[in-house]
N, C-alpha and C positions, 0 to 999 in steps of 0.2 A: 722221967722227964723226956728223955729220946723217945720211949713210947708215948706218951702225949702228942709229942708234934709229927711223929710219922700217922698217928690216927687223926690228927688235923688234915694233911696232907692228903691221904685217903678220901678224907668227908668232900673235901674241896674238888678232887677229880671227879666224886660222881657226881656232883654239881654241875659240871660244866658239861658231861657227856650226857647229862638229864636236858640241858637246854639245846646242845645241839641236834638231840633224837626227839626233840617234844614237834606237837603239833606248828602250825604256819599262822602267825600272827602278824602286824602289821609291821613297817618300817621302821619306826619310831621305836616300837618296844625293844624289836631287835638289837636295834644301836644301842640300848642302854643297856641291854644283859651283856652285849660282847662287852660293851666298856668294864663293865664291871667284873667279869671272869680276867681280862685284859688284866687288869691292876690288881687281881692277887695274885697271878700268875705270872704275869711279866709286864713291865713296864716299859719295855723296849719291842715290845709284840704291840702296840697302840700307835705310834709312829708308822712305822709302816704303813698299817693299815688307812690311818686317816691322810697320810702323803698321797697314799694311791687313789683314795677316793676322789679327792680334790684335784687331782691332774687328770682322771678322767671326765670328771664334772667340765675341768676346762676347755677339755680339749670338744669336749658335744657343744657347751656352747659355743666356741669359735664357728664351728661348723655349721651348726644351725644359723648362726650370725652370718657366714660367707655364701650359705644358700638361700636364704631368703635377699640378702641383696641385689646376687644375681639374677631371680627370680624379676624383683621390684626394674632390675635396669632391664630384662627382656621386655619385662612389662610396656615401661617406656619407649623401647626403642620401636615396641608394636603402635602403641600411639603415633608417634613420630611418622612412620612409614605410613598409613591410614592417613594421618592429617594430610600430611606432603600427597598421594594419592587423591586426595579429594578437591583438592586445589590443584592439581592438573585436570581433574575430569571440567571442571568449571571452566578452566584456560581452555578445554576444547572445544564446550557448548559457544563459549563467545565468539571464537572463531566463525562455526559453522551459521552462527546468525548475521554475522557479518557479510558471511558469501552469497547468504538469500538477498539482504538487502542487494549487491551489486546486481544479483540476477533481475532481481525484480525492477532495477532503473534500466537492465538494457532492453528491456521488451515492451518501455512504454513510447517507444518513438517513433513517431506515425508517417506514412509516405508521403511525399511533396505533392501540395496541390496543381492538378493539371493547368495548363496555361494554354489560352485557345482562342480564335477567330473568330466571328459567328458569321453564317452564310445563310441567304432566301433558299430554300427548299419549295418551289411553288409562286406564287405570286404573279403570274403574268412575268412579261420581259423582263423581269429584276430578277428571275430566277437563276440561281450560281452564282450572283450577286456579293460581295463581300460588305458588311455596316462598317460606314466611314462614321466620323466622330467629330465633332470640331472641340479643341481642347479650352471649354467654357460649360460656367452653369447653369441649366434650364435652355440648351441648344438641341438642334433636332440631329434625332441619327438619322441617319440615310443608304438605303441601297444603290442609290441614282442619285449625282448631284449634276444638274443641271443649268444653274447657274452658279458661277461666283468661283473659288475650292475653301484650300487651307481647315480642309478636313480630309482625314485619312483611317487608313485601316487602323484598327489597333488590339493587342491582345487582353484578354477576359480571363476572368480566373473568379468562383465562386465564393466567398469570404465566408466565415463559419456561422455566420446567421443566416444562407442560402441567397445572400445577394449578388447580386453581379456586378463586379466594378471592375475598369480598366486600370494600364498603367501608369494615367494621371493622374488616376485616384480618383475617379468621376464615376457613378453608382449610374444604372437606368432607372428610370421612374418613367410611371403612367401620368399621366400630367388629365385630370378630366376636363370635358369641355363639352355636356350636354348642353342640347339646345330646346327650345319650347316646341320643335316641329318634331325633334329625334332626341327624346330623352336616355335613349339607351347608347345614345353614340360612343363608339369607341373611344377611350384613351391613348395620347399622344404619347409615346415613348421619346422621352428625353434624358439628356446628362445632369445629374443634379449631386445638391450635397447633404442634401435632409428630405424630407416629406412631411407632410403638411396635411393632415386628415381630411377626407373630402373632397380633399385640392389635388392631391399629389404625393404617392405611393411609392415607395421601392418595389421593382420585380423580385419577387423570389422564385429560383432559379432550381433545376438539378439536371445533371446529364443521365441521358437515356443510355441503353446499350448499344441502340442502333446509329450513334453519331448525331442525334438529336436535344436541342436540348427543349425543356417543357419551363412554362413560366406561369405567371401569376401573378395580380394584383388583389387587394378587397374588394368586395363588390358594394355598387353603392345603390341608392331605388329615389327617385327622382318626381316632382310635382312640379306643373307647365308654373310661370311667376304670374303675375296679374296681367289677363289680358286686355286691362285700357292701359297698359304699360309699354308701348315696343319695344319701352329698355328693360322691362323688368327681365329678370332671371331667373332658370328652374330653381327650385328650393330641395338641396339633396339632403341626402342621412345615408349612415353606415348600414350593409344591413346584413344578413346572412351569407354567407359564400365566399366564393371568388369568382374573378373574370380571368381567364385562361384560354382564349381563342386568341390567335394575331392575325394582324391583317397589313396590305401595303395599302397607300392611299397617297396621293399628292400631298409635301408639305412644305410649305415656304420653295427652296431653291430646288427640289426634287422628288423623289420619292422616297417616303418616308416607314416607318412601322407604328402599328397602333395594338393596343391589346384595348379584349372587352365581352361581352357576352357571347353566346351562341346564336349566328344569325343576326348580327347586329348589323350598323351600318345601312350604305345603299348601292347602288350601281359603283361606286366610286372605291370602293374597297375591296380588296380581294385578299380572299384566307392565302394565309402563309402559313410556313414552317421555320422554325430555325435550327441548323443546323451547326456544327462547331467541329474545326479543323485544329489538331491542336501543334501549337508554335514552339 
């Protein structure tokens, strides 16, 4: 009987040093031959063993659980940083379009328009002459007032359609008044508040370099009226150019200014200049 179970004993050792020295097979088969040498051999040899596995098992997944969350909050906190970065780059672009706007209102404001006299440059005796004005509409300017006054000097200034109007706010106009003997007769300059095609024109105006200033009316072309009429009257129309020559001539109280073609007029008119002093 004793020899019986010591040749049990024997079969059973080489069992177990047969599985430990045999070839490499999977995980699973493993576990099930230890269990099973385990529990002929020792019952208290299997505790151990699975206590240990299972606290090691624990302790890698903690770990692996503790690094990937840190991992996941760097992650975040990278997001974070980028988002917050990218909304200040934005807070700076709107600034810097902000400062172009101010740039660009302060460079669009333009220099004050000149304010100025006008003077005869030429004309016979009216020459150095200063144009008086009487403050009405459709009244004569003048270099020479001869009879009467209650007209005076006054200052001019160019208004942005190139016309000339003073400080009462009264514009020059060419005022026409051909006749059946001199169709090309100069133009009366006067104080007006409109113009009236045909009739009666704004100067437009620019100042020269030389203290001059150059002017201009439309030009008009003119046919004599019926001659068994002595009242009839030339028959005008608008026509190509302008009139751009002045001249002084007698008008009402004094002497006066006229604009109108090249050569225009008669003994009675002399070319002028105008000139501008400014106030």
């Amino acid at each position: 009987m004793r020899s019986t179970v010591l040749l049990r004993l024997a079969f059973g050792l080489l069992a177990v040093d047969s599985v430990v020295a045999g070839p490499c097979i999977p995980p699973g088969t493993t576990t099930a031959v230890t269990s099973t040498a385990s529990t002929e051999a020792s019952s208290t040899a299997t505790e151990p063993t699975s206590s240990t596995v299972t606290t090691e098992s624990s302790v890698e997944t903690s770990s692996s659980t503790v690094s990937q969350s840190s991992a996941e909050t760097s992650a975040s906190s990278t997001a974070t940083e980028i988002s917050t970065s990218s909304a200040t780059e934005t807070t700076a672009t709107t600034d810097s379009t902000t400062t172009t706007g101010d740039m660009t209102t302060s460079t669009t404001s333009s220099a004050p328009t000149p304010t100025f006299s006008l003077v005869a440059i030429g004309g016979g005796d009216v020459s150095g002459n200063s144009l008086k004005s009487y403050d009405a509409d459709d009244a004569f300017v003048l270099f020479r007032t001869d009879i009467g006054g209650g007209n005076s000097i006054r200052p001019y200034h160019i208004d942005s359609q190139g016309r000339l109007v003073n400080d009462q706010g009264f514009y020059l106009c060419g005022y026409y008044e051909p006749i059946n003997e001199d169709l090309d007769h100069p133009a009366i300059v006067v104080t007006c508040n409109s113009e009236v095609p045909v009739y009666r024109a704004f100067l437009t105006c620019q100042l020269a370099a030389d203290l001059k200033v150059t002017c201009s009316i439309p030009a008009i072309a003119c046919v004599p009226g019926d001659p068994n009429d002595p009242w009839s009257e030339p028959d005008c129309q608008a026509t190509a150019g302008t009139w751009d020559n002045l001249y002084t001539a007698a008008a009402g109280p004094g002497i006066g200014l006229e604009i109108g073609p090249p050569n225009a007029g008669n003994d009675y008119e002399i070319p002028v200049e105008l000139g501008y002093q400014e106030v």
